[in-house]
C-alpha positions as CSV (number, residue, x, y, z in Angstrom):
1,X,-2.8,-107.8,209.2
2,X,-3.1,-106.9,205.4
3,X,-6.3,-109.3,205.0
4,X,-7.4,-109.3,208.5
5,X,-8.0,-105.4,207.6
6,X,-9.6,-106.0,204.5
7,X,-12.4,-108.5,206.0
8,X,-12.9,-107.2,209.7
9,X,-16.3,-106.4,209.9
10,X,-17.1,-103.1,210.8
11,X,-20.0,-100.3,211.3
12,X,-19.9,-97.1,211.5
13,X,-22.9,-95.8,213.5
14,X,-22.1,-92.7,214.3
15,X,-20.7,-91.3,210.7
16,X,-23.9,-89.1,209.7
17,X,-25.4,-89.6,205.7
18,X,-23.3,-88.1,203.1
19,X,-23.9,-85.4,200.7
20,X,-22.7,-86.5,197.1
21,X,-20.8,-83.6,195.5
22,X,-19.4,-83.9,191.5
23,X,-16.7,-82.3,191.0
24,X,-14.9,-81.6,187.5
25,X,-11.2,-82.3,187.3
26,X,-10.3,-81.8,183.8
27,X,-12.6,-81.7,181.0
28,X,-14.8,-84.7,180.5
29,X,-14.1,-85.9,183.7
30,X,-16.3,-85.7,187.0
31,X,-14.6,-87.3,190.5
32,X,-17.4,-88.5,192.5
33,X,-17.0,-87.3,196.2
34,X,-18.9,-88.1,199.5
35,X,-19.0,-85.2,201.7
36,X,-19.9,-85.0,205.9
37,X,-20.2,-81.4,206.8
38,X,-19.7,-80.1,209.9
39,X,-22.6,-77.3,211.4
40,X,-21.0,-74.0,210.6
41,X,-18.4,-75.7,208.0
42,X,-16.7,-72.7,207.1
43,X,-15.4,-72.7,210.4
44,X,-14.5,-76.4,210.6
45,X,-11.4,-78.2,209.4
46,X,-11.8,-80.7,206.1
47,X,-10.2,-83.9,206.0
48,X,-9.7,-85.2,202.0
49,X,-9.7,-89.0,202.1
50,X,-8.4,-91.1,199.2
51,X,-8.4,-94.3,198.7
52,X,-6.3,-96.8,197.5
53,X,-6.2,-99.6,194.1
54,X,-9.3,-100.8,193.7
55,X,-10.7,-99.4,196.6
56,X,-13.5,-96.8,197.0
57,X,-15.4,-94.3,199.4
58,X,-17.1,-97.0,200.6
59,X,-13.8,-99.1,201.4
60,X,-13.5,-99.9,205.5
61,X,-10.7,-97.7,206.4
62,X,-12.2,-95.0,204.4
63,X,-15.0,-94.7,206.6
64,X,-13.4,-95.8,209.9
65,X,-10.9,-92.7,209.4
66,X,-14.0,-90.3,208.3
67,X,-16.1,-91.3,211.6
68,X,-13.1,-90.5,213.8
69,X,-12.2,-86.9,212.1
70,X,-16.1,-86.5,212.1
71,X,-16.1,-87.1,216.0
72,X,-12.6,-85.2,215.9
73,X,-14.7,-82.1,214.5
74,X,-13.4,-82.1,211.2
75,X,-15.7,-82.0,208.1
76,X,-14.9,-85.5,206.1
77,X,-14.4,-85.5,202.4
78,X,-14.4,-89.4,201.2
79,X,-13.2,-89.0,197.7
80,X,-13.8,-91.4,195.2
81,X,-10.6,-92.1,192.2
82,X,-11.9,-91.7,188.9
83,X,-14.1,-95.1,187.8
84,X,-14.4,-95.9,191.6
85,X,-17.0,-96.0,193.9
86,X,-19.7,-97.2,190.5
87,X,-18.1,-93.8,188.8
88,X,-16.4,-95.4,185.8
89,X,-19.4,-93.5,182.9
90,X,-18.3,-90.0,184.4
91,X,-14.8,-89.9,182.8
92,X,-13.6,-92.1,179.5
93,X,-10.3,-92.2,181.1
94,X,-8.9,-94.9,183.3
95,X,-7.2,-93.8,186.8
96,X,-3.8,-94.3,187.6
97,X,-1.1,-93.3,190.2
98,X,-0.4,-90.2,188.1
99,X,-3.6,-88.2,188.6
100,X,-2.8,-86.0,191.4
101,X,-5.1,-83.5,189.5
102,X,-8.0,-85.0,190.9
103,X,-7.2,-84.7,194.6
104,X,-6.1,-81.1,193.6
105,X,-9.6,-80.5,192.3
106,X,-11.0,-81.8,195.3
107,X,-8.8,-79.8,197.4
108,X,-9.6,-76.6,195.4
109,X,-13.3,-76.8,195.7
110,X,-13.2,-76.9,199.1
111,X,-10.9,-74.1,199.4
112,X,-12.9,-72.1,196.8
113,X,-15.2,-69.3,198.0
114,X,-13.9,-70.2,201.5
115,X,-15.8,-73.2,202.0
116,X,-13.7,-74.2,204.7
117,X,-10.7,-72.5,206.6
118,X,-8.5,-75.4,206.5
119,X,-7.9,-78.3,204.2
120,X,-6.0,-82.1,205.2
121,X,-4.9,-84.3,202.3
122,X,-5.2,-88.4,203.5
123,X,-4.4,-91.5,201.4
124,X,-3.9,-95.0,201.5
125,X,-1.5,-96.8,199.4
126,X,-2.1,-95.8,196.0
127,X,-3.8,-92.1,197.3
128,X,-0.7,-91.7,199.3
129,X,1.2,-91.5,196.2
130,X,-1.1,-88.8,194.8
131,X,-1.4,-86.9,197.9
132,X,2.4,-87.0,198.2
133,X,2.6,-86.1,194.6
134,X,0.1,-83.2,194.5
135,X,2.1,-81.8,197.6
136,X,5.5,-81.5,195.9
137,X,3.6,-80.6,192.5
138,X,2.4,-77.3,194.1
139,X,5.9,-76.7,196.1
140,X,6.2,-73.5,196.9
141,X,2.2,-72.3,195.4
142,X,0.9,-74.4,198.0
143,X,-2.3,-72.9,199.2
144,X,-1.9,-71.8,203.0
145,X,-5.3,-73.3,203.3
146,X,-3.4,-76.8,202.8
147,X,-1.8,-77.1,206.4
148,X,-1.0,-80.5,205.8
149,X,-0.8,-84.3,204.5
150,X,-0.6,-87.3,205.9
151,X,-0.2,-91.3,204.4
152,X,-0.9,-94.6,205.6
153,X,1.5,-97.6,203.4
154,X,1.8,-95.3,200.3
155,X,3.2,-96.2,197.2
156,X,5.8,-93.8,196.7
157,X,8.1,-95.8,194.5
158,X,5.7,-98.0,191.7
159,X,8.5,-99.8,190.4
160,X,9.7,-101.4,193.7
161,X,5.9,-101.9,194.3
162,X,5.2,-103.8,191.5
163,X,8.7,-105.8,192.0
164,X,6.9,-106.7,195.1
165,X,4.1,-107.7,194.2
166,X,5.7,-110.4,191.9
167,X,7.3,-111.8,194.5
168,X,6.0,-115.8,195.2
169,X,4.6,-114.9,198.7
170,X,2.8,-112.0,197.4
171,X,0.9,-114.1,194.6
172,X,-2.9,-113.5,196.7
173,X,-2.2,-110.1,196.2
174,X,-1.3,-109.7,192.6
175,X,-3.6,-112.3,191.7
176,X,-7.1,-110.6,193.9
177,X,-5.6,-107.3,191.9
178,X,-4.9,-108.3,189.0
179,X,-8.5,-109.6,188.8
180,X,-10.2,-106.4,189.8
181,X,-8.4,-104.6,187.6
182,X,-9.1,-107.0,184.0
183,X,-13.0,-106.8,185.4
184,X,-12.8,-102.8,185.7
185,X,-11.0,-102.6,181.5
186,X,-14.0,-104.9,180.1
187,X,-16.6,-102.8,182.2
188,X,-15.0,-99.9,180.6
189,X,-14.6,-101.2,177.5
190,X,-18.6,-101.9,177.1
191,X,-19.0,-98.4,178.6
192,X,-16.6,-96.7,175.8
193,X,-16.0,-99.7,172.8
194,X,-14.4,-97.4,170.5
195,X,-12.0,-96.2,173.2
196,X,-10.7,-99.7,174.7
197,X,-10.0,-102.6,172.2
198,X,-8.9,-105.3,173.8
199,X,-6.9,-108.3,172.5
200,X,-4.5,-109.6,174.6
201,X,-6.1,-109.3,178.1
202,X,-5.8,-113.1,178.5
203,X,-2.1,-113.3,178.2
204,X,-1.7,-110.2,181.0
205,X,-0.5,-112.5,184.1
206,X,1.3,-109.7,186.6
207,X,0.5,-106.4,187.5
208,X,3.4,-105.0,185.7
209,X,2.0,-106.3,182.5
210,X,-1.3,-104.7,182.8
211,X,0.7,-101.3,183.5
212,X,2.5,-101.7,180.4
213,X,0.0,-102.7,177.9
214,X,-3.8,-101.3,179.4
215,X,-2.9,-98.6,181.9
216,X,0.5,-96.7,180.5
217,X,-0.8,-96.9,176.6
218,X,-4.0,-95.6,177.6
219,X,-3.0,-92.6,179.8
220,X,0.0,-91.2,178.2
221,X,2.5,-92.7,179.0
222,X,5.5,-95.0,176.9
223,X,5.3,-98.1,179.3
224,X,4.9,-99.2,182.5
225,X,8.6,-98.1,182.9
226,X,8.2,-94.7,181.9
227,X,4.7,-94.7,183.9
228,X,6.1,-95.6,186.7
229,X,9.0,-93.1,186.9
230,X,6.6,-90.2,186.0
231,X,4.0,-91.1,188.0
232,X,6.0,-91.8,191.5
233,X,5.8,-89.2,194.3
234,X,9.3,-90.1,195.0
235,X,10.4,-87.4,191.5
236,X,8.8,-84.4,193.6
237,X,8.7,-84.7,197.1
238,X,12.2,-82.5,197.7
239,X,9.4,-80.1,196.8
240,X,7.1,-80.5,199.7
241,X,6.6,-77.8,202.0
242,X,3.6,-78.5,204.5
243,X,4.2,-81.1,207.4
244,X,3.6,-84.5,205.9
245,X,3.3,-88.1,207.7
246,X,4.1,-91.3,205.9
247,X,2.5,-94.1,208.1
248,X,4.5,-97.2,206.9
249,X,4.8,-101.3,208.2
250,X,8.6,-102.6,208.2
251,X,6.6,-105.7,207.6
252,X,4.5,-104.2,204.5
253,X,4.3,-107.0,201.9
254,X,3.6,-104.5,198.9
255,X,5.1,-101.2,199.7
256,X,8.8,-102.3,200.6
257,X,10.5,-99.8,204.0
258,X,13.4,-99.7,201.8
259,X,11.4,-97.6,199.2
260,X,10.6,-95.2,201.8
261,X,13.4,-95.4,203.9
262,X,15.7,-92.9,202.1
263,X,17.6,-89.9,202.5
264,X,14.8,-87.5,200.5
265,X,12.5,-88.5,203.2
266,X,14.4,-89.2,206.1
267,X,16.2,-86.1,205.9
268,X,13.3,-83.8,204.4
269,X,12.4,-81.1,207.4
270,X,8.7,-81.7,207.0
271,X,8.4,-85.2,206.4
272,X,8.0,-87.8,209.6
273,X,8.2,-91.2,208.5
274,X,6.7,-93.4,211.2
275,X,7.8,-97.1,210.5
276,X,6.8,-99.8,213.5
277,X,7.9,-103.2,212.4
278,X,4.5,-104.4,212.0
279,X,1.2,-103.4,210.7
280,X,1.1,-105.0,207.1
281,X,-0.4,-102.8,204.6
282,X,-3.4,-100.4,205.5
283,X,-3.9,-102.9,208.5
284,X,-2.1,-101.2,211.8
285,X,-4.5,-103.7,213.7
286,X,-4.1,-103.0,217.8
287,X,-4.8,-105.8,220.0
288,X,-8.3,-105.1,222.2
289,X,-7.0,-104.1,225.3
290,X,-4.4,-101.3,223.6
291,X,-8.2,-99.2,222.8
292,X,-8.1,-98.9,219.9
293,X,-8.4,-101.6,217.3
294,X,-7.5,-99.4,214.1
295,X,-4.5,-97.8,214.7
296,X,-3.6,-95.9,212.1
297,X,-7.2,-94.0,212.1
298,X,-6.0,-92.9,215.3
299,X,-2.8,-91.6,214.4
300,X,-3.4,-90.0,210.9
301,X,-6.5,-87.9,212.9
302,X,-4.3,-86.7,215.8
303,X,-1.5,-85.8,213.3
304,X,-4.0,-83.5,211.2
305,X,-5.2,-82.1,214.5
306,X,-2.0,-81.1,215.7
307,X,-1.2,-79.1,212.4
308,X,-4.7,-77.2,212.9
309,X,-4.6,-73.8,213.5
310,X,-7.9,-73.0,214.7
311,X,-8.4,-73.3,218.4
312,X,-11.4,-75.2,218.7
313,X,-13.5,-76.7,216.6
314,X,-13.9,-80.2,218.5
315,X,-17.5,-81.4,218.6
């Protein structure tokens, strides 16, 4: 299901044009986002949507979950990570599983000035993480405008991640990765040469190895050890205090159950971990006659409507 996800072909007909909105996270440092307003938006839910590694706005189940909240009523939010989405000459910086300050701009500027009444937090692997982590960061300041977050396969745990990936029957996915990833640096690097100097590129064979010498060096962090501890939703998410859903495959070849199958989850009063035993990761692919071919869309929309407060704002 993990590839047949990635390659289904899709369309999205009735998911209306997008209004591009910049916002600044920190300084020196704009997060592209593609907005679908609802008529009357201040009145209308928001859904936040962020995407996973080397993914994007424009990534399949991105815009397969914003045309069902759009025909669910809710105003869509597709948010690109910083450098994705063709973003990578707004910001010098790389992104990385630790920058739940972006989705907390995002989140901000749609609560500012009462844009909108309520605000849901959605990500996919990687953007589960920093959804999960910018909802324990804020603990008990969260905004009541936040009413709730919601995950599909999220990377809660890097370090058992990254063990996974390394595993022999896991080598299509490091290796697709792992390539992305080297083509994004020397991008960068020709965008920002006296930022990014890079030597030993060719002898980086594993995910992990990338972590420690390109993506923990350049954002702060000692090595891909102490990035990955830091950086994991796992530290904060006793903290939570909105409903959350963690959409997860027993089956998931890069996010291992056992990660999010723990007591701090498990036992956490607003935390529902939904685990069926298949689904891969992001893929939650129905068979034709269940109705609905993309699962997951399904359920992460229904869970954010059920968390609304407002009475009706269906289309």
């Amino acid at each position: 299901m993990t590839v047949a996800a990635s390659f289904w072909p899709r369309r999205f007909p009735r998911l209306p044009a997008a209004e591009d909105l910049l916002i600044e996270s920190e300084p020196g440092t704009r997060i592209l986002a593609r907005c679908h307003w609802q008529p009357e938006r201040h009145r209308r839910p928001a859904l936040v949507l962020v995407h996973g590694l080397e993914g994007s706005s424009e990534s399949g189940y991105m815009l397969g979950t914003a045309e069902r909240a759009w025909l669910a009523g809710f105003s869509v939010v597709r948010m690109n990570q910083r450098n994705c989405g063709g973003t990578d000459h707004l910001t010098p910086t790389l992104y990385n599983s630790s920058l739940s300050v972006d989705v907390r701009a995002v989140v901000f500027r749609l609560i500012e000035g009462k844009q909108v009444p309520e605000v849901f937090a959605v990500g996919f692997s990687l953007g589960g993480n920093l959804v999960m982590k910018m909802a324990g960061e804020m603990g008990e300041r969260t905004p009541a405008e936040l009413r709730a977050v919601a995950t599909v396969s999220p990377s809660l745990d890097l370090a058992a991640c990254a063990d996974a990936l390394e595993q022999p029957r896991n080598w299509i996915y490091e290796r697709y990765f792992l390539r992305r990833l080297k083509r994004r640096i020397l991008h960068k690097a020709r965008l920002f040469p006296d930022r990014y100097r890079l030597t030993q590129l060719d002898s980086i064979h594993t995910i992990r190895q990338f972590d420690d010498r390109i993506t923990a060096p350049h954002s702060g962090f000692r090595d891909a050890e102490d990035y990955y501890f830091r950086a994991s939703a796992l530290r904060v998410i006793e903290r939570i205090r909105r409903p959350a859903l963690i959409l997860a495959a027993a089956d998931d070849p890069m996010v291992p159950f056992a990660s999010l199958d723990r007591p701090e989850i498990r036992e956490h009063p607003q935390i529902r971990l939904l685990g069926p035993r298949r689904g891969g990761h992001c893929g939650f692919i129905s068979r034709k006659e269940a109705g609905e071919r993309f699962w997951a869309e399904l359920v992460i929309v229904d869970f954010c409507r059920s968390q609304s407060h407002l009475t009706d704002f269906s289309r």
